[in-house]
VOGU-3710 file (C-alpha; in Angstrom, 3 decimals, decimal comma):
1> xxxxxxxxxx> 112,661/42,315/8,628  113,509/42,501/12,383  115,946/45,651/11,661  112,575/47,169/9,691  110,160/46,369/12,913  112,613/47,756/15,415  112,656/50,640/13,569  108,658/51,339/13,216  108,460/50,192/17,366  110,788/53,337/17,794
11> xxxxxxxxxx> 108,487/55,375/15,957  105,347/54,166/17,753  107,130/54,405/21,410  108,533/57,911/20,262  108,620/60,461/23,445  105,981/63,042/22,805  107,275/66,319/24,966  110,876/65,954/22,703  108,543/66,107/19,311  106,518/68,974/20,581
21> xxxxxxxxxx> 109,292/71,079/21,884  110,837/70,334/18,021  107,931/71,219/16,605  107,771/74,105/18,162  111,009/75,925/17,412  110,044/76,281/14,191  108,046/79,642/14,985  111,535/80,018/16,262  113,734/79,355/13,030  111,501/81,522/11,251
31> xxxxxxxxxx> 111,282/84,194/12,758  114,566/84,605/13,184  114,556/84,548/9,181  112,187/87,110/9,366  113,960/89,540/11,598  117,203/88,901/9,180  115,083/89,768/6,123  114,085/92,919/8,387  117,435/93,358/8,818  118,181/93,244/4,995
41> xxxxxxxxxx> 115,250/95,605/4,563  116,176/98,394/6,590  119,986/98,389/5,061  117,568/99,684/1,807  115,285/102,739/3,978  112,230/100,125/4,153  110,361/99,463/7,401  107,601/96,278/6,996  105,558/95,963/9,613  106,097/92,668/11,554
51> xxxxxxxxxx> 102,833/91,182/11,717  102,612/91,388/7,693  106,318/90,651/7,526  105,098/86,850/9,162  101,935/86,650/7,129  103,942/87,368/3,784  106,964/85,671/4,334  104,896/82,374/5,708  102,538/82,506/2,538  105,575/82,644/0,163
61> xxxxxxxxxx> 107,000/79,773/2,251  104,152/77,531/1,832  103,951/78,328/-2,133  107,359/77,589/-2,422  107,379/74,175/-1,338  104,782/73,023/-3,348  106,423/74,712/-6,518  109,282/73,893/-8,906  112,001/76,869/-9,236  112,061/79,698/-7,072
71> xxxxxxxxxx> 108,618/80,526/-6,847  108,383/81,284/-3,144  111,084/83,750/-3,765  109,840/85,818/-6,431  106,099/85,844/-4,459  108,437/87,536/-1,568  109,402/89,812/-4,323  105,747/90,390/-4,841  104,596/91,056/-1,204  107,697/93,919/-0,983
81> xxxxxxxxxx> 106,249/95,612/-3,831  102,673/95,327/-3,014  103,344/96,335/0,728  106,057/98,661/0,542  106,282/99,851/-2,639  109,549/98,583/-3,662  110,600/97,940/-7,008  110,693/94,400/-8,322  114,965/94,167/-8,672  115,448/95,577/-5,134
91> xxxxxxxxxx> 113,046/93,120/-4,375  114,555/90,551/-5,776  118,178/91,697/-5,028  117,042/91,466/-0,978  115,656/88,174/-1,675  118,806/86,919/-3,481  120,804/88,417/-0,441  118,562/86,826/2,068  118,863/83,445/0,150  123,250/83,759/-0,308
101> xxxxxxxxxx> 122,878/83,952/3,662  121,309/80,507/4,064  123,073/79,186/0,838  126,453/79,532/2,559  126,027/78,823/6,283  124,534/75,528/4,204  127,792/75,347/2,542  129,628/75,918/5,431  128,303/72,901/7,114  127,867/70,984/4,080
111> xxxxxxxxxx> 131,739/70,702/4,296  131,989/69,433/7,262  129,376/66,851/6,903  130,994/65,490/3,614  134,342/65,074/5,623  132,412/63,657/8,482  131,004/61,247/6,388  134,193/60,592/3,845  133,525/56,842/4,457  130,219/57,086/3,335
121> xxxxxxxxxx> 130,060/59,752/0,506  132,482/57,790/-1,852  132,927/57,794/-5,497  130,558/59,398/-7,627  128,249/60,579/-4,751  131,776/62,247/-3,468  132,208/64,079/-6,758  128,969/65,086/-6,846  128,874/66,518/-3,475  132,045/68,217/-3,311
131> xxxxxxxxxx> 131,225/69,252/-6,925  127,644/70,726/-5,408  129,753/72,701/-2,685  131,789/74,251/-5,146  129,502/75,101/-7,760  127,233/76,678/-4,641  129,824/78,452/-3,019  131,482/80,294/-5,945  128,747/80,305/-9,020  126,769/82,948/-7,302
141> xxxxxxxxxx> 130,122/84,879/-6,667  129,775/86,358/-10,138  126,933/88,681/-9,270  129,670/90,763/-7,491  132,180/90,782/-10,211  131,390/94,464/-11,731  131,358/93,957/-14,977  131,194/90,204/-15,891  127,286/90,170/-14,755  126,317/93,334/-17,303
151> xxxxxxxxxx> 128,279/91,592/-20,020  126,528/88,358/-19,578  123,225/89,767/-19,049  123,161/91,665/-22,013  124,778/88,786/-24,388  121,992/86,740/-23,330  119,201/89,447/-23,660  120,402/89,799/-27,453  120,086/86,297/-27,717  116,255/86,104/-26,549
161> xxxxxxxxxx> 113,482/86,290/-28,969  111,523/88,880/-29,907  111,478/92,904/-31,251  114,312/95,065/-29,344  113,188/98,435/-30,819  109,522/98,816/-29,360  108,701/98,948/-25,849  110,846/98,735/-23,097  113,785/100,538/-24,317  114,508/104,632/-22,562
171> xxxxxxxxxx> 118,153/104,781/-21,444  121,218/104,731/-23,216  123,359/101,877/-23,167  127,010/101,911/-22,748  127,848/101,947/-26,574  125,128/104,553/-27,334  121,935/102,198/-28,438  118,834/102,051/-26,354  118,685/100,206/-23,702  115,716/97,872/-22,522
181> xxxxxxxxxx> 114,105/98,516/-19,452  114,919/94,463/-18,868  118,450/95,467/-18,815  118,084/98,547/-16,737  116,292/96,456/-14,288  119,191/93,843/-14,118  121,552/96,926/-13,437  119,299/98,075/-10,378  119,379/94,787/-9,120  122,667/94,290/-9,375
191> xxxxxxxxxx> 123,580/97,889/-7,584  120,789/97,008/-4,434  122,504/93,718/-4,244  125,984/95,109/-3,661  124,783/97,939/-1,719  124,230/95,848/1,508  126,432/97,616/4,466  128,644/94,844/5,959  127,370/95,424/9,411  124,048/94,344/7,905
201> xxxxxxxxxx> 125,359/91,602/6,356  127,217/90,396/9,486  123,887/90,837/11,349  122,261/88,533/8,701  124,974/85,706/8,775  124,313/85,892/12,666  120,832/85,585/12,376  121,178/82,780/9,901  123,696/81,023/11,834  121,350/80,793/15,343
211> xxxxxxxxxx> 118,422/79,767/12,381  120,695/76,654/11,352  121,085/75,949/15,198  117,555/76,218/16,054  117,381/73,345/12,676  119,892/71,019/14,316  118,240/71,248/17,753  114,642/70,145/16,634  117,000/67,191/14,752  118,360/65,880/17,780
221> xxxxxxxxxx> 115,419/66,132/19,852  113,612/64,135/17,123  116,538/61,582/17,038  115,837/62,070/21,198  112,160/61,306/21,114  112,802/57,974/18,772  115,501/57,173/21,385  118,323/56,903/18,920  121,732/57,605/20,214  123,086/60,169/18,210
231> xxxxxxxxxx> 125,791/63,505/19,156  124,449/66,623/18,036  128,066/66,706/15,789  126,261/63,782/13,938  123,199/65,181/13,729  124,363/68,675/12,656  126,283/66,896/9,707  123,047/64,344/8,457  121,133/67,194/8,652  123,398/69,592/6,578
241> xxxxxxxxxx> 124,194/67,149/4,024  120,690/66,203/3,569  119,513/69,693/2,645  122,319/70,163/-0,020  120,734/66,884/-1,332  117,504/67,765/-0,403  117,893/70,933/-3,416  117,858/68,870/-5,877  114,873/69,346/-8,203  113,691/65,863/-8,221
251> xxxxxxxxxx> 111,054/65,686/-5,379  108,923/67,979/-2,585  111,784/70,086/-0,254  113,790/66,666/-0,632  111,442/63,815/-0,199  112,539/60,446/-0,328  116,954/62,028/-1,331  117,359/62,705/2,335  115,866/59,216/3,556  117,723/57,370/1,134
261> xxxxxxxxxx> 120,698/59,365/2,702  120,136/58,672/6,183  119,593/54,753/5,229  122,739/54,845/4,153  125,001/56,409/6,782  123,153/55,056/9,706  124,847/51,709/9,718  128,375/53,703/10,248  126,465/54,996/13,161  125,327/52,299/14,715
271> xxxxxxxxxx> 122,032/51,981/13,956  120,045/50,096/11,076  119,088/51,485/7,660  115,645/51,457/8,726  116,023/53,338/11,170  117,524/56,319/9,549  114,537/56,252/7,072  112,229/56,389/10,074  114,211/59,427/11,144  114,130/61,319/7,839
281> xxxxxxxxxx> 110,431/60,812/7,481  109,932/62,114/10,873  112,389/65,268/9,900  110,212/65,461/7,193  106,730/65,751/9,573  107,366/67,908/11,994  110,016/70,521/10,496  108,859/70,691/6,670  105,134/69,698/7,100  104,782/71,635/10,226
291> xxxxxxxxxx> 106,030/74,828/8,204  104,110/73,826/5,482  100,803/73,923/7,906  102,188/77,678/9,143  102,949/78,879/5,934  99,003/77,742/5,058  97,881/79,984/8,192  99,659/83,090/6,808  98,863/81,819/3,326  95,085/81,869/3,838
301> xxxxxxxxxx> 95,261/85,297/6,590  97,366/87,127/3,657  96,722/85,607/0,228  99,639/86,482/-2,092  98,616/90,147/-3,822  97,580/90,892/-7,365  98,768/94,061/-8,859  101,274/96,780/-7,783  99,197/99,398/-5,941  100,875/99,104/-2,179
311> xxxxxxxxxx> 98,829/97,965/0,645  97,620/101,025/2,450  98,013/99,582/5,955  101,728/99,130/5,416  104,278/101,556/5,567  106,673/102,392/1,975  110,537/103,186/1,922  111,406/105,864/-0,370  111,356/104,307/-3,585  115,042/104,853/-5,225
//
């Protein structure tokens, strides 16, 4: 009881300019997303003009959180075509590249936390971890493999219900029957995604690097304003293993997983239980609902679009 009152007196004397200034880097985080999907989007001969660029990629943001799967994502999908023209699997494959960026800095840090945190993370929470950084870092790794994705695709398209000699089939497929335009979708997608230039690429993994940085800051200054005593090392790892958690598909962009988390490693820290679920749920305010609040701005200024006729104030790459 005293450990759970210490912890809600921090909150109440928390320092106000360290929350602000946290709150606001995230216009800073995200747009350095945005300039990396920019980044992504010019490798392909597309220019989007910035001020939709935020609008779009705020709205998909704020429809994301609130729904299961990848939602979000395929309403960025959406916003490309509907703005730029751009077919729905070079859509998608940007999107999917933009996403591997984040997924592996994540990973990346992820490892680190888990070894920073080896005491902690035991037994089956270890194997499940370690088995989540695996299973992250080389399951999307088959996208790349030539032809391994075709094969699968098409095994599992034979398997799915329905009639495969109406609509939808035009092209040949390798062994001479028609092909469905499902499948020749999947094979544009797959030849956008691995036609990123590495310089591109390396100028994404920058970008998403300094985005992960400008994360860990607004982390420490919250630990800062709720005057807990805690190295940026420590914060960068909590903060990394809490997202990987944080995926899981059992609450709202980790709700509840990452302050059980932090309950449980603060004690090796120093600090009561309690006090690391004050902290999450604080993490959880300003970073996730404060996006969540931006991502309603650009929600309500640019409502996602219906139907595939481009936006006529935006300019179109040469569709390939």
């Amino acid at each position: 009881m005293r450990d759970t009152r210490a912890a809600w007196d921090a909150l109440a004397s928390a320092s106000l300019l360290p929350l602000g200034l946290a709150f606001a880097l995230n216009a800073a985080s995200y747009w350095l997303k945005i300039v990396r999907s920019d980044v992504l989007l010019s490798a392909r001969g597309y220019d989007y003009p910035r001020k939709r660029a935020w609008l779009g990629f705020l709205s998909s943001v704020f429809v994301g959180m609130f729904t299961p799967g990848r939602v979000g994502d395929v309403l960025r999908a959406q916003y490309f075509r509907h703005d730029l023209g751009m077919p729905y699997s070079e859509g998608i494959a940007v999107v999917v590249v933009d996403r591997l960026c984040d997924l592996y800095v994540l990973v990346a840090f992820v490892a680190v936390g888990v070894a920073r945190w080896s005491s902690v993370v035991v037994g089956d929470l270890a194997l499940f971890t370690w088995a989540g950084v695996l299973l992250a870092a080389l399951g999307p790794l088959v996208l790349f493999v030539p032809s391994f994705a075709q094969t699968a695709m098409r095994a599992l398209y034979k398997k799915m219900p329905g009639d495969r000699t109406g609509e939808g089939f035009g092209a040949q497929g390798a062994e001479g029957e028609p092909k469905p335009q499902a499948l020749k979708g999947f094979d544009r997608f797959l030849l956008a995604l691995r036609a990123q230039r590495p310089r591109h690429l390396a100028s994404a993994v920058v970008l998403t690097l300094l985005a992960f940085g400008v994360n860990y800051l607004q982390g420490y200054l919250i630990a800062q304003s709720l005057h807990l005593d805690l190295a940026f090392y420590d914060v960068v790892c909590l903060l990394a293993v809490a997202s990987l958690l944080g995926l899981l598909p059992i609450s709202v962009s980790g709700l509840g997983v990452r302050e059980l988390f932090f309950s449980e490693v603060f004690p090796a820290l120093g600090h009561p239980g309690d006090a690391g679920l004050i902290y999450g749920l604080v993490v959880f305010l300003v970073i996730y609902v404060g996006v969540a609040a931006m991502g309603f701005v650009g929600w309500y200024l640019a409502p996602p679009p219906l139907g595939d006729k481009p936006d006529a104030r935006s300019t179109a790459g040469a569709e390939r």
